[in-house]
C-alpha positions as CSV (number, residue, x, y, z in Angstrom):
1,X,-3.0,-8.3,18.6
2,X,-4.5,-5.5,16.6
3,X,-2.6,-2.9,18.3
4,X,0.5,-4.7,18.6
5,X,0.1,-5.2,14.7
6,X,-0.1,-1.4,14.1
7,X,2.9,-0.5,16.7
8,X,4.6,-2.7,14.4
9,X,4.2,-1.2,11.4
10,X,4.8,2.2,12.4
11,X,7.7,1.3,14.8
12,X,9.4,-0.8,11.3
13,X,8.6,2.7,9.0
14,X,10.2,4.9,11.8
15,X,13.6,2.5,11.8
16,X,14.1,1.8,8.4
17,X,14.2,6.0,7.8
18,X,16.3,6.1,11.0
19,X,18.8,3.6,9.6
20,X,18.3,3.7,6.4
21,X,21.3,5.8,4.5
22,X,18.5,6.4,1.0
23,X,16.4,8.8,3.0
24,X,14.1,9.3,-0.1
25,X,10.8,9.6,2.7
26,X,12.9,13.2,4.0
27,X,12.7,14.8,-0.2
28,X,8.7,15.3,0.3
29,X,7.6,14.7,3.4
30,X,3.6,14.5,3.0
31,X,1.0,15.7,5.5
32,X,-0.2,13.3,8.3
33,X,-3.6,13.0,7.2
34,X,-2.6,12.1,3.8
35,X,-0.9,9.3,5.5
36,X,-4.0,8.4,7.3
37,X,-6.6,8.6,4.4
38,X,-4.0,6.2,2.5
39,X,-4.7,3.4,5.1
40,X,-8.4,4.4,5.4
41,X,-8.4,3.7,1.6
42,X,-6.4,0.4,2.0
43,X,-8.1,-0.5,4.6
44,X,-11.3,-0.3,2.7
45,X,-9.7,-2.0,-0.6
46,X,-8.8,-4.7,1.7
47,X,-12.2,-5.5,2.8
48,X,-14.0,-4.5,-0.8
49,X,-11.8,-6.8,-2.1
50,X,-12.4,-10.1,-0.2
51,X,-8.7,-9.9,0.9
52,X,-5.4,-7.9,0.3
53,X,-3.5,-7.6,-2.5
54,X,-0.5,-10.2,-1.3
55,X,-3.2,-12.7,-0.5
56,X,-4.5,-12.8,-4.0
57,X,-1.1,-11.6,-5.3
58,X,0.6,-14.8,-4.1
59,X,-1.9,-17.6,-3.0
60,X,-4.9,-16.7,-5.0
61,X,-2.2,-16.6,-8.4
62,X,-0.6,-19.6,-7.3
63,X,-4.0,-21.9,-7.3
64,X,-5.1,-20.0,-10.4
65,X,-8.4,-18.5,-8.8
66,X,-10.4,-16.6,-11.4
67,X,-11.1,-14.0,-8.6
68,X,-7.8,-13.6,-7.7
69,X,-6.6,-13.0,-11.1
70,X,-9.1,-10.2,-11.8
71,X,-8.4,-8.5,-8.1
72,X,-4.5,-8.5,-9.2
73,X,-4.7,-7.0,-12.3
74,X,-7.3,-4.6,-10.9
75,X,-5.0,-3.6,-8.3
76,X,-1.8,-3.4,-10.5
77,X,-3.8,-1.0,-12.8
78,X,-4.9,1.1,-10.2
79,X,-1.5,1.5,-8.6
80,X,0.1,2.4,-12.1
81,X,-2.2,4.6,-12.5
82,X,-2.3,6.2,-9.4
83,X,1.4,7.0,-9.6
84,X,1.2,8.5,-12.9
85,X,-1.3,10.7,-11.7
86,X,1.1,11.9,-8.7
87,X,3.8,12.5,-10.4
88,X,2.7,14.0,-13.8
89,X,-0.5,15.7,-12.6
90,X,0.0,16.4,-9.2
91,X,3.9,17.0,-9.4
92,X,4.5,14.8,-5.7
């Protein structure tokens, strides 16, 4: 099921930009191991974090879980700040 999960995911990604008509992937495309290290690093988030972001996004939120809460915010913050750095540091 694990593979079938990945083929997926990549086989979504690949037709959305096929049919998509806002190709905004084709402005800057990145390297493929930039690609890779970004799902190493979620992967890792995932597991550091006793469960992914939707999980305590939506049902951890919903029954007000103190752990939840903290994860969310902790992952909203990082992801802000993780595109400001990209885009005003890094110019991507």
């Amino acid at each position: 099921w694990e593979l079938n999960y990945l083929c997926g995911i990549y086989a979504a990604s690949f037709l959305y930009i096929q049919l998509s008509k806002d190709h905004v992937l084709e402005s800057k495309p990145l390297p493929i191991w930039m690609y890779i290290l970004a799902g190493l690093f979620v992967g890792f988030g995932s597991r550091l974090g006793c469960g992914c972001t939707s999980g305590h996004g939506v049902c951890g939120l919903s029954r007000g879980s103190t752990r939840s809460i903290i994860a969310t915010v902790t992952f909203m913050f990082t992801g802000f700040l993780t595109v400001y750095i990209l885009r005003n540091t890094l110019g991507l």
